[in-house]
C-alpha positions, 0 to 999 in steps of 0.5 A, a space after each residue: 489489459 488493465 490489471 486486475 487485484 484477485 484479493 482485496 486487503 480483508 481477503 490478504 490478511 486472512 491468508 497471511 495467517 494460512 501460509 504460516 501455517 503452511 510453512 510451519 508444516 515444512 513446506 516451502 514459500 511457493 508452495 504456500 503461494 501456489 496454494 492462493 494461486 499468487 506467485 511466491 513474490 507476491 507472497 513476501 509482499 503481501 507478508 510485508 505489507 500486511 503481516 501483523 495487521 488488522 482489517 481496520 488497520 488496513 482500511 485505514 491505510 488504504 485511505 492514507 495512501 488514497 489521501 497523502 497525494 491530494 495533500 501533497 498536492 495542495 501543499 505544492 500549489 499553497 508553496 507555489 502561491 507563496 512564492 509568487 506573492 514573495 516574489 511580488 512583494 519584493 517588487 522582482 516582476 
């Protein structure tokens, strides 16, 4: 079964600011969790991830991330070709 995100990054952030709240009151981290129906992990991960954050910011980072391996990738292939014509050039073939 594929995994399923129940909360979109948007969704994250508002949440964030609730479990605070939730803490400051005295209770404790899984119970803030339970509230939201995540495990008490997924708290502190969503809280390191986006504590602080805007929603645009968050958008932005998703793009970030969707991008960084396709330029990862190009830059491989550009130093793999570089290699090639060097080695080319050098008459080693």
């Amino acid at each position: 079964m594929p995994k399923r995100d129940r909360y979109t990054p948007e969704q994250i952030i508002g949440k964030i600011p609730e479990a605070e709240l939730t803490l400051s009151k005295g209770c404790l981290a899984a119970a803030a969790a339970r509230k939201f129906g995540v495990a008490e992990q997924t708290y502190y991960r969503w809280r390191k991830e986006y504590s602080g954050l805007r929603t645009d910011q968050v958008k932005r980072l998703k793009t970030l991330e969707k991008e960084n391996p396709r330029l990862k990738r190009l830059l491989a292939d550009a130093e793999l070709d570089k290699a090639v014509l060097k080695e080319a050039a050098s008459g080693n073939f």
